[in-house]
C-alpha positions as CSV (number, residue, x, y, z in Angstrom):
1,X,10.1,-12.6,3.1
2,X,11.5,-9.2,2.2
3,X,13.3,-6.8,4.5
4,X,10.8,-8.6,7.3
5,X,7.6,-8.3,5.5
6,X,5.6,-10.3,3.2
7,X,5.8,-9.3,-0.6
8,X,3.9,-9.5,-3.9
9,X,4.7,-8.4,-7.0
10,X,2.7,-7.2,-9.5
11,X,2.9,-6.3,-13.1
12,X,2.0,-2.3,-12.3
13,X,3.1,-2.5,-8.2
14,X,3.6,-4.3,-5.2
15,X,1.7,-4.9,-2.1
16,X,4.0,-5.3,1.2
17,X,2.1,-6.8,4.7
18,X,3.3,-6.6,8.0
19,X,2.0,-9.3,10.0
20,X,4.5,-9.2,13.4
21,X,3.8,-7.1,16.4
22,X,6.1,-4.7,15.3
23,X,6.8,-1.6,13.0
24,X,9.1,-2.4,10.3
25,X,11.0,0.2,7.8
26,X,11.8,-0.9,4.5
27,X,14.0,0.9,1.8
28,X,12.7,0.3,-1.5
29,X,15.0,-0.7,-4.2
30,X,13.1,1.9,-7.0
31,X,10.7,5.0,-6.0
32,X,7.3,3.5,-5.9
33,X,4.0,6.0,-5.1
34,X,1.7,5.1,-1.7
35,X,-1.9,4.6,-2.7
36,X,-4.2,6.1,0.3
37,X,-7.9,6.0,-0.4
38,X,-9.2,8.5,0.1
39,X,-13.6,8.8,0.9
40,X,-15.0,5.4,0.1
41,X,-18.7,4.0,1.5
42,X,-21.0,2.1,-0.9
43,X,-21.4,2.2,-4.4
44,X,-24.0,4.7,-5.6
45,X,-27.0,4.3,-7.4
46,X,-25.4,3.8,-10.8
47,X,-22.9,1.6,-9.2
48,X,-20.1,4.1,-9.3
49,X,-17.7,4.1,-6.4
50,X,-17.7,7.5,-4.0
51,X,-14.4,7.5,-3.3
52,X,-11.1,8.2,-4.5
53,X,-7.6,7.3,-4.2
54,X,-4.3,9.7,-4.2
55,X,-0.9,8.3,-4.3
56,X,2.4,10.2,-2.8
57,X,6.0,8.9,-4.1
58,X,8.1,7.1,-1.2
59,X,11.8,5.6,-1.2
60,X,11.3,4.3,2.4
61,X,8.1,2.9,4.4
62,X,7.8,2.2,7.6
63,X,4.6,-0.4,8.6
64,X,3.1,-0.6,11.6
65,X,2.4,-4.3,12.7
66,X,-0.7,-6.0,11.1
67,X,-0.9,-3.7,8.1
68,X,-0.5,-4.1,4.2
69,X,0.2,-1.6,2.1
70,X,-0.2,-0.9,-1.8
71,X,2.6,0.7,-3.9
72,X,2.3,1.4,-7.3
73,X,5.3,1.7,-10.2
């Protein structure tokens, strides 16, 4: 458990889950950057993904229940 959440670790980010009922905040011990995708849908003809993804730096994160979330260094 960390700070009420599930963590994993990994060599370029994390990934934090939230499985309760509840929001929970978290404070993160370095700055780490959001990924949101951003577009998506199904590969194209050439088998080439459509969508993107942008990242915004966070210190603190606050996840709603039943969500996950994927930070990156």
């Amino acid at each position: 458990a960390y700070q009420g959440l599930y963590r994993r670790d990994f060599a370029k980010g994390i990934v934090l889950i939230n499985p309760t009922n509840r929001s929970v905040e978290v404070t993160l011990e370095t700055p780490f950057r959001l990924v949101t995708p951003v577009g998506g849908g199904p590969l194209d003809g050439r088998g080439r993904p459509q969508g993107t993804i942008s990242t915004t730096p966070v210190t603190t994160l606050t996840l709603p229940a039943k969500t996950a979330e994927i930070l990156l260094r």
